[in-house]
VOMI-664870 format. One record per residue (C-alpha): chain; z, y, x. Coordinates in Angstrom, 1 decimal, always signed. Example, Ala and Ser with C-alpha at 12.3 -4.5 7.8 and 13.67 -1.06 7.14 Angstrom:
2
("A", (+7.8, -4.5, +12.3))
("A", (+7.1, -1.1, +13.7))
//
This chain:
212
("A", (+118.4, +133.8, +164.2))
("A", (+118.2, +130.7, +162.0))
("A", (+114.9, +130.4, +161.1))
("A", (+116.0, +130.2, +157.1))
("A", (+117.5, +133.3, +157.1))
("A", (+114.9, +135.0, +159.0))
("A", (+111.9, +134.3, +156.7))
("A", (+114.9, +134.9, +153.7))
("A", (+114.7, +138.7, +155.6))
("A", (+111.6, +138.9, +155.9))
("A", (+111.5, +138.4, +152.1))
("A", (+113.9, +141.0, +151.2))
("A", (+112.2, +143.5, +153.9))
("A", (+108.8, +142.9, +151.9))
("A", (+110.4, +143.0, +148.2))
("A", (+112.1, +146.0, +148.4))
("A", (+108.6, +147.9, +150.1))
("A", (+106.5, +145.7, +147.4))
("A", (+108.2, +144.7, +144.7))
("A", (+105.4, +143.7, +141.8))
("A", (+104.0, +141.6, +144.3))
("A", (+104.2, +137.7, +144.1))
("A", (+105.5, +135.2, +146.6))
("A", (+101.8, +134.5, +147.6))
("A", (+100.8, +137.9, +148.5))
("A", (+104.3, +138.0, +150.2))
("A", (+103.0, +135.0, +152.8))
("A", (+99.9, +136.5, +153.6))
("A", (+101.6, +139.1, +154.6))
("A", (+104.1, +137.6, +156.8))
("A", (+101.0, +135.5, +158.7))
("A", (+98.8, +138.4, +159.0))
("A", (+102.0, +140.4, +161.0))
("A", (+102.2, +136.9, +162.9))
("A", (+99.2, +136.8, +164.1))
("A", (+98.9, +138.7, +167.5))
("A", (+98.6, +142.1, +167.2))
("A", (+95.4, +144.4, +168.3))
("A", (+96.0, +146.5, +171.3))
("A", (+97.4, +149.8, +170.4))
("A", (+97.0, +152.8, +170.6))
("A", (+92.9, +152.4, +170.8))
("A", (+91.8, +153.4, +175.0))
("A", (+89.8, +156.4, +174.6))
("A", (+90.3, +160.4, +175.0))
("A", (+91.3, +162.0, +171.8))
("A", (+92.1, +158.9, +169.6))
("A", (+94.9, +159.0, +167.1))
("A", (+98.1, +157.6, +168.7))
("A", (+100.2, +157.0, +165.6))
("A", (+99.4, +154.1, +163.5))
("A", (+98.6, +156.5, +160.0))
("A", (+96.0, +158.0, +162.6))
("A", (+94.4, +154.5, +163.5))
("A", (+94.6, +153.1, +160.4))
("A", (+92.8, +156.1, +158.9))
("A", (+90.1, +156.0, +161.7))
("A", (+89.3, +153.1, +160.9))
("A", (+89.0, +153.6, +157.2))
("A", (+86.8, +156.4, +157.5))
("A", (+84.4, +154.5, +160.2))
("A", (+84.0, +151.5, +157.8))
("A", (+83.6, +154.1, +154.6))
("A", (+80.7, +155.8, +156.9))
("A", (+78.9, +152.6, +157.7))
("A", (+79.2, +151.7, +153.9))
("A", (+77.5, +155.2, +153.1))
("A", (+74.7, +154.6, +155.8))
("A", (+74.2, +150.9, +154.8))
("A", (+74.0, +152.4, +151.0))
("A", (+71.0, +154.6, +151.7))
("A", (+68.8, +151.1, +152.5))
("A", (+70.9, +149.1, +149.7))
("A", (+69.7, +151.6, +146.9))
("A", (+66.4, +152.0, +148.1))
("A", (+63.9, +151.6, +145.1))
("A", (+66.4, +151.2, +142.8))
("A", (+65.8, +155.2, +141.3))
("A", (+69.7, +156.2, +142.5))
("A", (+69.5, +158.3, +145.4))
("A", (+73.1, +157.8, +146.9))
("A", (+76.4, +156.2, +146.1))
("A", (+77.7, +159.1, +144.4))
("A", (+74.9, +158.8, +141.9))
("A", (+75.5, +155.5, +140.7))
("A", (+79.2, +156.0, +141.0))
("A", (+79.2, +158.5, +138.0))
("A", (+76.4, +156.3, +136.3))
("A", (+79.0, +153.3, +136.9))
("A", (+81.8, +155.1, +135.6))
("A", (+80.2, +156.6, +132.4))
("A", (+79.5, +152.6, +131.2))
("A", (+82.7, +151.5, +132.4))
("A", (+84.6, +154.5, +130.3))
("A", (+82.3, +153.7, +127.0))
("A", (+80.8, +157.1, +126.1))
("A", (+83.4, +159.4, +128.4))
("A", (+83.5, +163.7, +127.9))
("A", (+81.5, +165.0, +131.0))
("A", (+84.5, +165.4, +132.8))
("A", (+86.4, +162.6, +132.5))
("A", (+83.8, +161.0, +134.6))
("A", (+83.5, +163.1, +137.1))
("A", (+87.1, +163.0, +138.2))
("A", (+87.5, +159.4, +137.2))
("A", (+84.7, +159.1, +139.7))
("A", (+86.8, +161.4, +142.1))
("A", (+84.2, +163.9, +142.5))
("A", (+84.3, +168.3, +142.5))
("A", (+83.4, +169.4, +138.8))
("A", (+80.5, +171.0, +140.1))
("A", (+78.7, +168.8, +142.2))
("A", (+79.5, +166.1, +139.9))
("A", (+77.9, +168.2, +136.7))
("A", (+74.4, +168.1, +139.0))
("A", (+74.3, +165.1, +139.8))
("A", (+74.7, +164.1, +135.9))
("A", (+72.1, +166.3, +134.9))
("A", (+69.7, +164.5, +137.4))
("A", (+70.9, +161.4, +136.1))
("A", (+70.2, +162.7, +132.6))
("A", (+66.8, +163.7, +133.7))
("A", (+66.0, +160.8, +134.7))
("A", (+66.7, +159.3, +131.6))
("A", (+69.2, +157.2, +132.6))
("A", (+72.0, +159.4, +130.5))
("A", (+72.4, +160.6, +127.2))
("A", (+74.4, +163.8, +126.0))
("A", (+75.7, +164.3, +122.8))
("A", (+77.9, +166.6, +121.0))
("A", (+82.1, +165.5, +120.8))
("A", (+82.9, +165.2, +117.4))
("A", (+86.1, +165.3, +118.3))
("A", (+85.8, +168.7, +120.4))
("A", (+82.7, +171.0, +119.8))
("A", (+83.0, +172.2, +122.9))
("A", (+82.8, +169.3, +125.1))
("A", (+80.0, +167.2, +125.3))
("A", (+80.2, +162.8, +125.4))
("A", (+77.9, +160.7, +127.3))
("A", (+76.7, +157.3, +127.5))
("A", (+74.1, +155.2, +129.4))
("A", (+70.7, +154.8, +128.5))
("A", (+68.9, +151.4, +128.1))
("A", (+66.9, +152.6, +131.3))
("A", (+70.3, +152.9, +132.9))
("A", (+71.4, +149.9, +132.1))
("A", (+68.5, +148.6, +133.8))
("A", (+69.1, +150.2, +137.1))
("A", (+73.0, +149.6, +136.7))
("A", (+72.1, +146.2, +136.9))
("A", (+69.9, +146.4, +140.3))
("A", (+72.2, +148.7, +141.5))
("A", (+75.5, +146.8, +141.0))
("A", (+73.7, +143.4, +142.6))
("A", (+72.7, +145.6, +145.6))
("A", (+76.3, +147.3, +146.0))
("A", (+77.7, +143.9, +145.5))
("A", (+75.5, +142.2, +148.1))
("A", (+76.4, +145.3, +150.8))
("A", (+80.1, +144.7, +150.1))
("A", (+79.6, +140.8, +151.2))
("A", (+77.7, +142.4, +154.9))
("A", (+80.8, +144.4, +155.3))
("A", (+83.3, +141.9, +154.7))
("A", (+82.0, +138.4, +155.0))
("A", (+83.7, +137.7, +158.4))
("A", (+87.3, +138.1, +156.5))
("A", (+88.7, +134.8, +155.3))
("A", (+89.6, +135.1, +151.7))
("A", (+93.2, +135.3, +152.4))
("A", (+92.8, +138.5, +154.8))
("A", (+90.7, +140.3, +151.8))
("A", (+93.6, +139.8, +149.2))
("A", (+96.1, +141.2, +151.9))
("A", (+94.0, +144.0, +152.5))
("A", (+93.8, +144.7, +149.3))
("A", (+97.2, +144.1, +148.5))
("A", (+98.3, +146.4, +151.2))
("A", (+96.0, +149.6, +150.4))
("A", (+95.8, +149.5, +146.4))
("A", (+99.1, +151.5, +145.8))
("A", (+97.6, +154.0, +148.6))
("A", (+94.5, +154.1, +146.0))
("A", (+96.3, +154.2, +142.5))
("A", (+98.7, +156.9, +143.9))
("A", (+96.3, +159.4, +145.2))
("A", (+94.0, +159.1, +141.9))
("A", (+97.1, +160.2, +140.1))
("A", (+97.7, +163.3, +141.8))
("A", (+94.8, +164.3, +143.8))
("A", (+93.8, +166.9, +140.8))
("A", (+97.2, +168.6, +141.2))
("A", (+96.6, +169.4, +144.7))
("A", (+93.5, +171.5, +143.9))
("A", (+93.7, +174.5, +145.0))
("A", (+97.0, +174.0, +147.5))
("A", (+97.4, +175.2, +150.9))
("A", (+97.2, +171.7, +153.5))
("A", (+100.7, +172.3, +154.2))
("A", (+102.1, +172.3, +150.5))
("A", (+100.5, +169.4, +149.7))
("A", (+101.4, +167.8, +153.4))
("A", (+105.2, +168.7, +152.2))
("A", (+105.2, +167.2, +148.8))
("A", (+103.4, +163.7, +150.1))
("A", (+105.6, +163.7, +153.0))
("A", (+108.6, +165.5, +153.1))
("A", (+109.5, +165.3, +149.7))
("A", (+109.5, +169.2, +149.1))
("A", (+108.7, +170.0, +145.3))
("A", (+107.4, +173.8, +144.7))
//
């Protein structure tokens, strides 16, 4: 095939899968498939042999060294886990959010995420007050003490992020980040509606297009 028309395929192929993204993103992604590919499936008993498996294997292993490098990044800092400063994070990001809104906006259960607020609260790091919009909700908003450990926090979580990925080139990190954020912004949309659901009625909607 004229090479033209093949990278002029290539370029439909990738617009019609992506198309808000821009021409740049497009040629990251064409040299990161040109590069040679890993060996696949992984050699080992009881791997994932379809590449959704792999790809989520991987995922999850570099999410659990995160976690376990976490515990040592936010040591002394008066968070006790990533979760923690997650919901601390979200409640100054959201500017004074209802109790709830940051616990799912922090994609976390109601409950679990209502105790870890109080403790935040009891630390002093939050502050609860009445919605005068809704008496029956309740606002909060970050302490100056929070904002002070926000600040250690974020520097630390920020620093752990560079041990992770500081072998990546630039380029790679954009197209890994290109490639995954739709996977992100699509599951934060819907993954309250699937509360409650049996596996396989939320495995049909996702992937077999089957609407209850």
């Amino acid at each position: 095939m004229n090479k033209a028309v093949a990278l002029i395929t290539a370029w439909g192929a990738f617009d019609e899968n992506h198309p808000e993204s821009t021409l740049e993103e497009f040629c990251r992604h064409y040299l990161a498939n040109a590069k040679k590919e890993a060996e696949f499936p992984p050699v080992g008993r009881f791997l994932p042999v379809s590449s959704d498996g792999v790809l989520m294997r991987a995922i999850g292993r570099i999410f659990k060294l995160h976690t376990i490098y976490t515990v040592a990044a936010l040591d002394g800092t008066g968070i006790n886990n990533i979760d923690e400063y997650s919901l601390l994070n979200t409640v100054a990001q959201l500017k004074e959010p209802r109790k709830t809104e940051a616990i799912y906006a922090a994609l976390q259960e109601l409950s679990t995420g209502t105790d870890k607020l109080n403790r935040l609260k009891k630390l002093g790091y939050l502050a609860e007050y009445d919605d005068k919009e809704d008496k029956r909700s309740k606002r909060l908003k970050v302490t100056p003490k929070g904002e002070k450990v926000l600040v250690t926090c974020r520097k630390r979580i920020s620093q752990l992020a560079q041990i992770m990925f500081h072998d990546l080139t630039e380029d790679d990190k954009q197209l890994c980040f290109q490639l995954l954020k739709g996977v992100e912004s699509k599951f934060t949309g819907i993954w309250q509606s699937h509360k409650g659901k049996e596996f396989e009625e939320i495995y049909g909607e996702i992937v077999l297009g089957k609407e209850e």
